[in-house]
Structures are given as C-alpha cells and as structure tokens.
Residue, then its C-alpha position, 0 to 999 in steps of 0.5 A: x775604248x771609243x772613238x769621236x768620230x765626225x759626219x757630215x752626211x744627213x741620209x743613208x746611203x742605199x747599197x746596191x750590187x755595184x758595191x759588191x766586192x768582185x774579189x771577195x763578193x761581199x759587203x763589209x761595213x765599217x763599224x770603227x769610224x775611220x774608214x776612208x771609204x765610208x760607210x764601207x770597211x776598207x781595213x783601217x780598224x786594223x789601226x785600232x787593235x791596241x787601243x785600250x779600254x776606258x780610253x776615248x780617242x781621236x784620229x786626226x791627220x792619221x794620228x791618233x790621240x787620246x782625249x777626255x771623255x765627252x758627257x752629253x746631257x743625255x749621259x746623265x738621264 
C-alpha cells in the first residue's frame, strides 16, 4: 500500500531535548504521513492497519479513499 501524501515545509526541523516525551522519554517519527503533529508520531498509523497491498491511498478530511496510482517520469527510467 502507499499513501499520497502533501508537504509544505522546505527544511528540516531540528529536534531537541524539548521534544522529548516526559512520559515515554523518547522520540518517535512519524513514518505514515498522517500525523497531525508532524514530523512526529502521534498514533495515526493506527489508522492504516487494513490498508491493503497494491493499493494507493489518500486521507482527506479523516477519510480515507483509494485512488489510482500515480506515475512520475521518473517511475519509467
């Protein structure tokens, strides 16, 4: 499965110990995409346990649907 997914930053964000959990104590990156609190988790990954394989898909306006797949140049080389 994939997700589309849209930025808006243009840098990196630099983390420091401010951004540490006090409870957990660490730092977990959001790897999904659907993170409200971006670039770190916040457990909305949870939200795409049955996504299935070979499927693209998009979360707008916290709803999920699936789309076509989309083919950059690049997908071609």
């Amino acid at each position: 499965m994939t997700r589309l997914v849209e930025l808006e930053e243009t840098g990196p964000r630099k983390l420091d110990p401010s951004d540490l959990d006090d409870e957990k104590g660490d730092i977990a990156v959001c790897q999904c995409g659907l993170s409200e609190s971006f670039p770190f988790c916040d457990g909305s990954h949870r939200r795409t346990r049955d996504e299935d394989d070979g499927t693209t898909y998009v979360y707008e306006d916290g709803e999920r649907r699936a789309v076509e797949r989309v083919v950059t140049a690049d997908d071609d080389a």
